[in-house]
GUNUMAR-882261 format. One record per residue: x negated, y negated, z of N, C-alpha, C in turn. Coordinates in steps of 0.001 Angstrom, whole numbers, padded with zeros to 6 digits, always signed. Last residue first. Example, Ala and Ser with C-alpha at 12.3 -4.5 7.8 and 13.67 -1.06 7.14 Angstrom:
<pts>
-012850+002250+007080-013670+001060+007140-012900-000030+007870-013190+005690+007800-012300+004500+007800-013200+003300+007800
</pts>
This chain:
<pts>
-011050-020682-021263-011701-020167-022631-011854-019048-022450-007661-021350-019531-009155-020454-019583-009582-020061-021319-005346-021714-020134-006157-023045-020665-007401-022545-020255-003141-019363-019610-003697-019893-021144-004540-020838-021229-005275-017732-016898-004618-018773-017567-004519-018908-019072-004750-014429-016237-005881-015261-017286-005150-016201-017698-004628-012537-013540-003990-013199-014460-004784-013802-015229-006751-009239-012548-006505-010438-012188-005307-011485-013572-007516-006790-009933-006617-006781-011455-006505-008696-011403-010877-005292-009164-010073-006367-008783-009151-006865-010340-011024-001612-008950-011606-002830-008645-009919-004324-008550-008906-000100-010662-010287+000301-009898-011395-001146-009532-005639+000619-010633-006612-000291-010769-007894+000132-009799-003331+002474-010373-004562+002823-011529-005774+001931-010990-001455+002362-008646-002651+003298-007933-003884+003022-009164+001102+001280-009612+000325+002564-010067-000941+003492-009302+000643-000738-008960+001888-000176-008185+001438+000897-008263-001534-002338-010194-001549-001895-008533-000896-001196-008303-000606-001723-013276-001769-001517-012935-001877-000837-011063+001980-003481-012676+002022-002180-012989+000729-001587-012418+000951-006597-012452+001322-005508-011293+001463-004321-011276+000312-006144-015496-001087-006090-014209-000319-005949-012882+002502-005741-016880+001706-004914-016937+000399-005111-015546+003775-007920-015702+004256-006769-015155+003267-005734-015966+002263-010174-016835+002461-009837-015612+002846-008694-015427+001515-011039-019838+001632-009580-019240+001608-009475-017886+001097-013763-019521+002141-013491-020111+002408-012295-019912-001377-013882-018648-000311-014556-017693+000601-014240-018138-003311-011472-019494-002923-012887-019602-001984-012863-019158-005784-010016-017369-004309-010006-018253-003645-011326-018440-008527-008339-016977-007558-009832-016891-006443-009490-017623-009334-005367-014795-008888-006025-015913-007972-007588-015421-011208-004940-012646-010802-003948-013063-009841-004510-014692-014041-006445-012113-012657-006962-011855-012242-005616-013163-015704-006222-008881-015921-006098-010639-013946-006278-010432-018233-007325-007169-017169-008335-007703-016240-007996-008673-021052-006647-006622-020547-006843-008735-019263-007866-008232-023701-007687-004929-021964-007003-004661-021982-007661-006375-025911-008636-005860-026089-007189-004710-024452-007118-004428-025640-010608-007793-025512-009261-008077-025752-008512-007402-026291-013145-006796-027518-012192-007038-027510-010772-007696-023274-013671-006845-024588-014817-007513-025611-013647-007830-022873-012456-004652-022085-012251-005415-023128-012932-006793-024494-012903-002636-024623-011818-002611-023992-011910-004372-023847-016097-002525-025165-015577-002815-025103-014165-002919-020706-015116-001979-020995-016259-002570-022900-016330-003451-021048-014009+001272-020855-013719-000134-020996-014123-001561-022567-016296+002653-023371-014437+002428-022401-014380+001078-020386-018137+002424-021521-018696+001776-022367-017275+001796-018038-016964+002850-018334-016760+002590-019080-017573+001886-019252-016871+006102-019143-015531+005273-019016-016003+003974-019203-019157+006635-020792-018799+007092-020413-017184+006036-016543-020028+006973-017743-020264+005917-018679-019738+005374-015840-018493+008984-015265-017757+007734-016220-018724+006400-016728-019487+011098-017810-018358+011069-016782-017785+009764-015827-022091+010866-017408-022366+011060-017310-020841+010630-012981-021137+011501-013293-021797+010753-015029-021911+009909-011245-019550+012948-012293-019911+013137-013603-019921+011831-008673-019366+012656-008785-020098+014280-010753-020419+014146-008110-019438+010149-007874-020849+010373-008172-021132+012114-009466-016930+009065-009936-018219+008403-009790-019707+009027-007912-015752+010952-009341-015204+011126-009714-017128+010520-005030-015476+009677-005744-016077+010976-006861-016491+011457-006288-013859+007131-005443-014759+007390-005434-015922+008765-007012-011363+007948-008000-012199+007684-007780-013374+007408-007297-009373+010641-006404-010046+010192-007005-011174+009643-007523-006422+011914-008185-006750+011013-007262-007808+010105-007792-004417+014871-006833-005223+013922-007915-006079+013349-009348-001068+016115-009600-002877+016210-008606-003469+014742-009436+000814+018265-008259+000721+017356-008580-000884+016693-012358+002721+019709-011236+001735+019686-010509+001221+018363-013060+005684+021882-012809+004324+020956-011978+003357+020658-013107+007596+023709-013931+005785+024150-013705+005329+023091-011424+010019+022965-013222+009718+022491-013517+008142+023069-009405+009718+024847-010531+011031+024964-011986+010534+024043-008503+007813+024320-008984+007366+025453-010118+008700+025509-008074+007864+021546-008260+006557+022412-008939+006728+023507-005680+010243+021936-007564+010043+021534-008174+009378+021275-003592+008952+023502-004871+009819+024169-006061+009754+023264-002501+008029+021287-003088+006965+021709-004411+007792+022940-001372+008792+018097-001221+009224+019363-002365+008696+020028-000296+006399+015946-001149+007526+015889-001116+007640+017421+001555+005919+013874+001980+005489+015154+001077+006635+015270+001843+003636+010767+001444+004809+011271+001417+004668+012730+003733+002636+007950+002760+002254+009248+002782+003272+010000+003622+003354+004699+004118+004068+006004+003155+003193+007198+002676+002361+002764+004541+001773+003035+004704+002349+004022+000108+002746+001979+001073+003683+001375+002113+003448+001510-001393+000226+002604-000986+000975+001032+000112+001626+000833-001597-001208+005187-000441-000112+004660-000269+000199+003443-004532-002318+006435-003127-002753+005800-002793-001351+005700-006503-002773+008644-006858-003486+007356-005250-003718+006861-008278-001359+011266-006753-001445+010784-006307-002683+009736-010682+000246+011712-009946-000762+011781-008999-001077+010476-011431+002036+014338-010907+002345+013450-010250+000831+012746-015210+002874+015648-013796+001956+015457-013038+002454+014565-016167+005077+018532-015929+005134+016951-015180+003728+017268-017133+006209+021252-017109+004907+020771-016694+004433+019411-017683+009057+019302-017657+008656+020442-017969+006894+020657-016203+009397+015777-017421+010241+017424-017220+008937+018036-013294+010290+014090-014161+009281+014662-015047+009842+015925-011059+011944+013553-012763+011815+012939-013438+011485+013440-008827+010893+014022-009439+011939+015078-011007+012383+014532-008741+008879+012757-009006+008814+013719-009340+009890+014706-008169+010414+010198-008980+009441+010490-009639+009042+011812-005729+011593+010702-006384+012005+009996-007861+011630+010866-004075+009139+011192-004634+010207+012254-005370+010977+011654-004291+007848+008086-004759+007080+009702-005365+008001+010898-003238+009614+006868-004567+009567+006638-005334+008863+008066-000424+009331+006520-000564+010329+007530-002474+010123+007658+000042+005353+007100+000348+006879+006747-000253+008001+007747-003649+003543+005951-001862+003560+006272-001443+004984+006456-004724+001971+004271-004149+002693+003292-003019+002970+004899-007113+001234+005085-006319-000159+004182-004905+000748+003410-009632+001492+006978-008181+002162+006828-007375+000845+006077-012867+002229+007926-012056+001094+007538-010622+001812+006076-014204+003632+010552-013302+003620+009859-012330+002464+009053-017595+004611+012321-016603+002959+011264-015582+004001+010498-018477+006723+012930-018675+005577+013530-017697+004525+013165-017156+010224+012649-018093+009447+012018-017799+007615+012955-018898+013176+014558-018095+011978+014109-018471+010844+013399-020172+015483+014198-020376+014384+015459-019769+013394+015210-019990+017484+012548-019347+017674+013891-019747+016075+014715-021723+016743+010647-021982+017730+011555-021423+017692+012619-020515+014747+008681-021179+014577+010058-021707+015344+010814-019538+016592+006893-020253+015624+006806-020828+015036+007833-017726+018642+008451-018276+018790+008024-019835+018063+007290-015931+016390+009255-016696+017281+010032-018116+017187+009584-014728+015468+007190-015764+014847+007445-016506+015342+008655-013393+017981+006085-014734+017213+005385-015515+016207+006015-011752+017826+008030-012251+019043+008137-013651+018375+007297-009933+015549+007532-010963+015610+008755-011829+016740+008967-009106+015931+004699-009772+014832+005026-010565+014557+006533-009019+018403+002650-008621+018465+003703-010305+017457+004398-008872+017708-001134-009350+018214+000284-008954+017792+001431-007033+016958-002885-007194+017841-002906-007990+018752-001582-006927+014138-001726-005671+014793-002619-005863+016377-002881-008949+013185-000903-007584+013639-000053-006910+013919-000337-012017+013482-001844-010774+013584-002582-009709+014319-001655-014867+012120-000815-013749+012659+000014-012652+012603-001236-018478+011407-000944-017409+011111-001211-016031+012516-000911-021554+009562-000035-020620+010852-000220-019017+010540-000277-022483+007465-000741-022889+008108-000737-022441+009786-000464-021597+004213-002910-020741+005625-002061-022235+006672-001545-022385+002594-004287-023081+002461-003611-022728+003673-002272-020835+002350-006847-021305+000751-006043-022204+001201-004614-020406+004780-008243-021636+003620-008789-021862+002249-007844-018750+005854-006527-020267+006325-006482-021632+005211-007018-016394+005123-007741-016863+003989-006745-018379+004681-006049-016019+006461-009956-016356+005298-010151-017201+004606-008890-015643+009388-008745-017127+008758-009991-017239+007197-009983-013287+008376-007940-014562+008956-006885-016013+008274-007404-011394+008297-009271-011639+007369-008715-012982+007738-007922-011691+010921-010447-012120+009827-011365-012247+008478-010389-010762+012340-008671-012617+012670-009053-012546+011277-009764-008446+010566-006239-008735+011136-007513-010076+011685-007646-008072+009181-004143-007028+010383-004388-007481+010857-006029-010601+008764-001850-009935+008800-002690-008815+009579-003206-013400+007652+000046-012233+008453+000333-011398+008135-000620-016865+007407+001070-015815+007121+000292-014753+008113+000049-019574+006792+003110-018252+008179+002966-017195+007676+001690-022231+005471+003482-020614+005331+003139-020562+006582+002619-024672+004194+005902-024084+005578+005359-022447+005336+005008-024905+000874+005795-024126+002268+006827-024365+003263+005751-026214-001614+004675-027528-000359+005349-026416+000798+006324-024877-003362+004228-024935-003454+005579-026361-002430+005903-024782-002624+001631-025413-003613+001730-025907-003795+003200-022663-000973+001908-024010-000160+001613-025345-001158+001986-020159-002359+002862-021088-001442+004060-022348-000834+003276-019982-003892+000615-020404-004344+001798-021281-003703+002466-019416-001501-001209-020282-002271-001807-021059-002681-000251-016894-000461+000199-017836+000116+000317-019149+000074-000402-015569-002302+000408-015995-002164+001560-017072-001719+001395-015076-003241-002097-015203-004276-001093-016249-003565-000087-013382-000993-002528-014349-001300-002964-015332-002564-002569-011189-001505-001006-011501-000349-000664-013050-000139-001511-009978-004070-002330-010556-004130-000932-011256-002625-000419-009342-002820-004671-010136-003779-004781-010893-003781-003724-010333+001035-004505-009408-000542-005013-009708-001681-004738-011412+002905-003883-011626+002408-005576-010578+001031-005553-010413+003979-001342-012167+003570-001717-012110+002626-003466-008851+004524+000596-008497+003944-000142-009439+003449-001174-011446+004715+003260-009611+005071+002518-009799+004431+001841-014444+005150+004161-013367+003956+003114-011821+004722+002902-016791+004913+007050-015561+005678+005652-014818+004711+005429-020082+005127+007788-018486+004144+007455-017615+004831+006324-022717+005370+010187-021619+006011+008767-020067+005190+008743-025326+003567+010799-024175+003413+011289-023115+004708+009286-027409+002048+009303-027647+003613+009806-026319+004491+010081-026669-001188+011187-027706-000156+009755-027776+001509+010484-023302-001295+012282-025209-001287+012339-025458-000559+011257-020493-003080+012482-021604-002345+012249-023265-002584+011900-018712-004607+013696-020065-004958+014465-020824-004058+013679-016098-004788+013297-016460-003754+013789-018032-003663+014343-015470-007758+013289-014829-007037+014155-014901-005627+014509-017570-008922+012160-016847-009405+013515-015834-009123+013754-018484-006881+010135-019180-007844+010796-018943-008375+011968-015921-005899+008813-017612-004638+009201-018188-005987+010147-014320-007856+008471-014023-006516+009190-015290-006106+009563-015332-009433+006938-015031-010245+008166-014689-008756+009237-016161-008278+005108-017182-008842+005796-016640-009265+006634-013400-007793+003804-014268-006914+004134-015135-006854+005122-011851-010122+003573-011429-009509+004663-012215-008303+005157-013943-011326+001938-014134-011873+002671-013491-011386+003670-012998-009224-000660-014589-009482+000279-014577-009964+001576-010187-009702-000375-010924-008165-000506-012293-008829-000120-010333-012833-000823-009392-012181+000355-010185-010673+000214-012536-013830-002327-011586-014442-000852-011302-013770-000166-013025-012832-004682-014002-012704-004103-013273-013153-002760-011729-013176-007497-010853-011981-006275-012105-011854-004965-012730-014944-008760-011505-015202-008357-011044-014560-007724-015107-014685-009794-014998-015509-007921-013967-015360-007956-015361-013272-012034-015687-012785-010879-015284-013567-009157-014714-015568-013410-013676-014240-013126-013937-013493-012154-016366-017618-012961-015022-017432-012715-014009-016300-012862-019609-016306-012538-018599-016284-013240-017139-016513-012476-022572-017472-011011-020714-016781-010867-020175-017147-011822-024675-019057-012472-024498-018014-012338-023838-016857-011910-024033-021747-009709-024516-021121-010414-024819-019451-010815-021156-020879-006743-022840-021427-006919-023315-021021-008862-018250-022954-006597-019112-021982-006844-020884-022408-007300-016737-024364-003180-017658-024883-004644-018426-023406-005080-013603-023836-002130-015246-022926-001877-016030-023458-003254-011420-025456-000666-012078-025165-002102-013578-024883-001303-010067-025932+001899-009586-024512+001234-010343-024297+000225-010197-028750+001918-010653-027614+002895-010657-026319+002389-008897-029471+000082-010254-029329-000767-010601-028756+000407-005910-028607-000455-006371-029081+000238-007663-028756-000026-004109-027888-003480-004822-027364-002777-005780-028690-001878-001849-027488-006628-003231-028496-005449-003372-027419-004174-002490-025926-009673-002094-026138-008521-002741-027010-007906-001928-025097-013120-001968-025724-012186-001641-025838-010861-001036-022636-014089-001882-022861-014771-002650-024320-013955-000114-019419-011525+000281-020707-012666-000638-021611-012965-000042-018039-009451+000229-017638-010625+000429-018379-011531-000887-018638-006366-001696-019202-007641-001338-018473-008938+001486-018674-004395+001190-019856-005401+000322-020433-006257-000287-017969-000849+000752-017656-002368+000544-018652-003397-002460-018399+000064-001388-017367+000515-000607-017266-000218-004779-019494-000781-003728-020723-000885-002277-019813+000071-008218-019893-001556-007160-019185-001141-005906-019992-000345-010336-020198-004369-009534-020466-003360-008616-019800-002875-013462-021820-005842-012359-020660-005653-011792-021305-004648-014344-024038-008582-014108-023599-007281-013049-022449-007067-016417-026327-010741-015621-025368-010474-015935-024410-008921-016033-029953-011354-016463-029099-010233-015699-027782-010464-014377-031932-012811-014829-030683-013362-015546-029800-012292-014186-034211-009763-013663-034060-011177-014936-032706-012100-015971-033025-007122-015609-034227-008344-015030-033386-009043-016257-032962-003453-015758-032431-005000-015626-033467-006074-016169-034457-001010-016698-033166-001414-016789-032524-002709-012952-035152-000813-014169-035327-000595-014991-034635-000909-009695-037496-000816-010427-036033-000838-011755-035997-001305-008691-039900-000481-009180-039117+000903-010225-037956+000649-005980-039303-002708-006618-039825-001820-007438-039448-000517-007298-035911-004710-005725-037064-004056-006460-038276-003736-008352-035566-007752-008633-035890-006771-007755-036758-006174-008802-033098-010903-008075-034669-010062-007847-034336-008607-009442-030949-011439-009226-031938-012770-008863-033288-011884-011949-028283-011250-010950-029433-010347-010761-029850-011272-011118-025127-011967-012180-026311-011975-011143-027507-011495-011210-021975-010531-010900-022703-011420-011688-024031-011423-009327-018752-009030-010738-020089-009494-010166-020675-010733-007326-017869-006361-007594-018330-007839-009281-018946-007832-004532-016060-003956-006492-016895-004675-006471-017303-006518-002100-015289-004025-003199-015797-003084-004914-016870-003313+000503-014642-006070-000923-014692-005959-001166-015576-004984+003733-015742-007330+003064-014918-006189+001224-015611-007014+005472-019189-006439+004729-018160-007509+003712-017223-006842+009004-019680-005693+006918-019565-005439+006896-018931-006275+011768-021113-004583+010916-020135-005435+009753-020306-004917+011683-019454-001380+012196-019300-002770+012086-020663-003273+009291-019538+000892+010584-020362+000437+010793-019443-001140+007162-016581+001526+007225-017942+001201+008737-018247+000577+006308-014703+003962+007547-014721+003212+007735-016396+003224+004131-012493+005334+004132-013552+004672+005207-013772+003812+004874-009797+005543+004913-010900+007005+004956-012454+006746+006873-008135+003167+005916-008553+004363+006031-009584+005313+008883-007720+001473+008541-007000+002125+007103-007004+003488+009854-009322-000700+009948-010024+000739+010220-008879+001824+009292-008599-002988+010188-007882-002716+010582-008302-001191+007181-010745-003166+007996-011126-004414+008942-010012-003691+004982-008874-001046+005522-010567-001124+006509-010693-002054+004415-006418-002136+005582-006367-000585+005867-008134-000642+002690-007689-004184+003847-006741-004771+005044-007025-003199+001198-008383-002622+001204-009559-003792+003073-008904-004257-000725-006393-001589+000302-007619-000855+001035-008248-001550-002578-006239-003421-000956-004711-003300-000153-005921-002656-003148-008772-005455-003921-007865-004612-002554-006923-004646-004568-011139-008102-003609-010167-007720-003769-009186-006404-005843-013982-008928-006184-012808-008606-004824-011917-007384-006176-016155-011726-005122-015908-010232-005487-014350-009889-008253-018662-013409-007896-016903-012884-007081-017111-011911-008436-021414-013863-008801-020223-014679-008384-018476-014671-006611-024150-013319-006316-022257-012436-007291-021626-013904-007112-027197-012519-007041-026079-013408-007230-024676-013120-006334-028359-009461-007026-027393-010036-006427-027129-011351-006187-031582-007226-005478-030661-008669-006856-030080-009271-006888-031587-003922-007548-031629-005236-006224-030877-006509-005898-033298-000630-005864-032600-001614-006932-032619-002832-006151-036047+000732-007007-034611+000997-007171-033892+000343-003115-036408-000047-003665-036492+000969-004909-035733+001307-002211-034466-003151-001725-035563-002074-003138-036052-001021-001648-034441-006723-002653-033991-005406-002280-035161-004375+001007-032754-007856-000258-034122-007752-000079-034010-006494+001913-030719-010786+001763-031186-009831+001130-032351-009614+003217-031034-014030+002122-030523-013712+002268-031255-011954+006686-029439-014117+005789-030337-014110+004464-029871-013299+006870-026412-015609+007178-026893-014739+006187-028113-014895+008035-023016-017859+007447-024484-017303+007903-025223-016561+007705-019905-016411+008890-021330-016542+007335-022572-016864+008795-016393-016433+007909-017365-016689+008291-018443-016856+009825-014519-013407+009780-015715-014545+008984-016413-015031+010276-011234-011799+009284-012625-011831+009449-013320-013255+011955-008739-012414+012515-009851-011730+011892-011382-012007+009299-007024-012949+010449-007476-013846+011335-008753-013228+008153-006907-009788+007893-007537-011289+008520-007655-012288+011467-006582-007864+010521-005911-008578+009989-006806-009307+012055-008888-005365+012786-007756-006262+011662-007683-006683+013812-012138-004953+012961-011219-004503+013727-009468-005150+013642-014848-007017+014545-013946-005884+014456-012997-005806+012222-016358-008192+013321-016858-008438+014164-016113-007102+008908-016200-008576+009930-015987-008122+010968-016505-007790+007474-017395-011549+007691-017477-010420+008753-016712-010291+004124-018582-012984+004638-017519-013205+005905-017858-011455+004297-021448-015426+003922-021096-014616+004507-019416-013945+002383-024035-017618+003427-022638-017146+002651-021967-016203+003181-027374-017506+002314-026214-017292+003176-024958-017172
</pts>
């Protein structure tokens, strides 16, 4: 099988393409045919062993995939042979085969497309796991997006429309703006050209806004947070920009709000029952077409550094994903 891997940490150019024996499923396990590997920004600080997650040399980057089962370890349950399924693995879906513990396989429902389920895990499911149980939002409730056109920044602001919040969407472009208007934005913020707490004043009438979901990091964070009205959350998703931010903690205490961490990694394995329960909502949301799921482009496995290009770039507007060679 081929496969995509890191050899030793460094830029997309650095990453190899290799064949390798096809794996086998152990204990519990399932062997997947990989239709899709879905790419996120993490994906990039992982292969430069710039994050928290720092897998053995070698690996192959990507987190999630779909695909269809082809073989079953001992033990393993729930699944047959051709069954197609998504998944999330933390690294190691850049290649045309993998196993995977069938705990980890989400059976897709009719009418998903495998391209679409393949970035549905981590950007949705860290979405819904943010607005839901850990910011609690309410219908009515206003929610701003940093970072609004990217995968997870689109995520949100599909989610929170669905939630019934008033969305703010926040961008560095008009073009990224126009786009993410179509999932459900209702007003929108260009931080590249406008001044990002004065607008949302302005948008709120001075009263702040309720939900901050921050995936971006930097100077935008305080920005952000001093936005926020009374009881506001701000929750703390990731670092787009490479800057972690040390925001001054009095206005914490001057507005009653709160700073809430957003870790979706953990989230999945201390609690288990309520990362199902999400995403079986997503999963039907995604099925019904009340979230698109949209995937900004496939690239075949052989153009890797063009689809990390895509993230490094800022270009991608939705979800960038790999395209096995054994996907029709």
């Amino acid at each position: 099988m081929k496969a995509l891997v890191c050899e030793s940490f460094g830029p997309p150019e650095t990453l190899k393409l290799v064949d390798l024996p096809d794996p086998v499923p152990g204990e519990g396990e399932a062997l997947v045919d990989v239709s899709y590997a879905s790419l996120n920004f993490f994906d990039l600080l992982v292969i430069e062993n710039k994050y928290q997650v720092k897998p053995p040399l070698p690996f192959s980057p990507a987190a999630e995939f779909s695909g269809r089962i082809a073989a079953l370890g001992p033990g393993a349950t729930g699944f047959k042979i051709g069954d197609r399924v998504l998944g999330y693995t933390g690294f190691g879906c850049a290649r045309e085969r993998l196993v995977s513990p069938v705990a980890r396989l989400v059976a897709l429902p009719d009418g998903l497309s495998e391209e679409k389920a393949a970035g549905l895990s981590i950007t949705y499911g860290t979405t819904l796991h943010a607005l839901k149980q850990r910011a609690d939002l309410k219908k009515d409730e206003t929610l701003v997006v940093l970072g609004a056109s990217g995968g997870v920044g689109l995520a949100a602001v599909e989610i929170g429309a669905l939630m019934g919040a008033k969305v703010i969407a926040c961008a560095s472009s008009d073009e990224k703006l126009a786009f993410v208007r179509k999932f459900g934005a209702q007003e929108t913020i260009n931080y590249a050209t406008q001044d990002l707490r004065a607008e949302l004043k302005r948008l709120t009438g001075s009263r702040g806004v309720d939900v901050v979901y921050d995936p971006v990091g930097g100077a935008l964070t305080e920005a952000a947070l001093r936005s926020l009205g009374w009881k506001g959350r701000l929750l703390v998703i990731g670092f787009a920009s490479g800057e972690i931010p040390k925001p001054p903690l009095n206005l914490v205490l001057l507005k009653g709000c709160d700073i809430r961490g957003v870790f979706w990694g953990d989230f999945i394995a201390r609690e288990p029952q309520a990362h199902h329960a999400n995403m079986a909502e997503l999963l039907a949301h995604a099925a019904s077409g009340a979230i698109s799921a949209h995937v900004h482009a496939a690239y075949p496995l052989e153009s890797f550094i063009e689809a990390f290009g895509a993230i490094a770039r800022r270009e991608a507007l939705g979800k960038v994903l790999l395209k096995m060679g054994t996907t029709a």
